[in-house]
N, C-alpha and C positions, 0 to 999 in steps of 0.2 A: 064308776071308773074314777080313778083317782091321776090326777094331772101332776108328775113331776118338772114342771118349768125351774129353771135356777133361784125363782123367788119364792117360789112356795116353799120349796128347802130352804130357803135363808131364814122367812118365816117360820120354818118347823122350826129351825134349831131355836130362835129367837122362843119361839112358846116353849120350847122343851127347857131352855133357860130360866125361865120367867118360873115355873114350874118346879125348878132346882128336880130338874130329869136328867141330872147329869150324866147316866148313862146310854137316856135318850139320843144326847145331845151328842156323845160324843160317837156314837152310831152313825150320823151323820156327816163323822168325817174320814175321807180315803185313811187307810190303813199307813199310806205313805205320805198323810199330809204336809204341806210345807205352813207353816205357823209361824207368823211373824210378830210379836208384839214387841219388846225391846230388843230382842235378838232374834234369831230365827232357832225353830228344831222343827225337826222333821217326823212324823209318824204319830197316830194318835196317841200312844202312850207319852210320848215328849211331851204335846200340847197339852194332857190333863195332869200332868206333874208340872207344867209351867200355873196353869188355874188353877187347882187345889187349894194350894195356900191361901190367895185369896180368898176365894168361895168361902171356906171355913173362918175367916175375920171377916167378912160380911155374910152373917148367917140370913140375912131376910133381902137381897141381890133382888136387880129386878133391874130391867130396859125399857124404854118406848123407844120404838119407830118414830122420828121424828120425820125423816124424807128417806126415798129409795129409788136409786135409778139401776134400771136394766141394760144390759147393753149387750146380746149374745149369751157368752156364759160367764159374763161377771155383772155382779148385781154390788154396788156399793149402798153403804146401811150410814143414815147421820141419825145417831141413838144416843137419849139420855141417861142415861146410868147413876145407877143409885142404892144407897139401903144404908143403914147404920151399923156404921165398924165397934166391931167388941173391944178396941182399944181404946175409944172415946164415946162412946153411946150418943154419939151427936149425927144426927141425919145429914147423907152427903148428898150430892148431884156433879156429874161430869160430863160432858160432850164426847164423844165418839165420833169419828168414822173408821167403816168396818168394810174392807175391801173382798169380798170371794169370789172366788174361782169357784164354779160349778161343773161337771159332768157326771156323765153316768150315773145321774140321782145322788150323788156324794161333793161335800164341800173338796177340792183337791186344794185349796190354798186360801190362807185367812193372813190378813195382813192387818194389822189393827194401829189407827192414828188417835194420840191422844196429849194432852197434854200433861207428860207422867209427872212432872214436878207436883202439879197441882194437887194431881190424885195422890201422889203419895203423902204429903200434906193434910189433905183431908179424911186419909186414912188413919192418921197418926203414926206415920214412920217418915 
């Protein structure tokens, strides 16, 4: 028997990332999700034409779980984020927090804090 709690989906998506399961991952989220990272869009297809780009300048992408609090159906994520950008081949690291909304076994809303100056810096753009 398998335990759908808000965290263990957070976790799934978290390893399905990790994994570069990006179809995994993006299974995991509502059809009509709300997707926050500098803007908002709505729907899983929004949210993986927001990532794509990325993903693809950091071909070797990866996370840690640094802390995780649960609270009902929102699980907030503080993740280190990381891999070496094909613009600079210089290994990065950035801090996260990663806010979801959980039900029905599907992430319904991802809200992501970060400090995008930095990152975009260490991206080389």
């Amino acid at each position: 028997m398998t335990t759908t709690t808000p965290d263990t989906i957070v976790r799934a998506a978290f390893d399905r990332l990790n994994a570069h399961d990006l179809d995994g991952y993006y299974a995991l989220l509502a059809e009509d999700v709300s997707y926050t990272a500098m803007t908002t869009t709505h729907g899983r297809a929004a949210a993986r034409a927001v990532d794509e780009p990325g993903f693809a300048g950091l071909p070797d992408h990866w996370r840690r779980i640094d802390r995780l609090l649960v609270s009902g159906d929102v699980v907030a994520v503080w993740i280190t984020f990381g891999g070496t950008p094909a613009t600079t081949g210089e290994a990065m690291e950035v801090e996260f927090c990663n806010i979801f909304e959980v039900r029905d076994g599907l992430i319904q809303a991802l809200t992501i804090y970060t400090d995008w100056p930095a990152l975009f810096a260490q991206l080389g753009g």
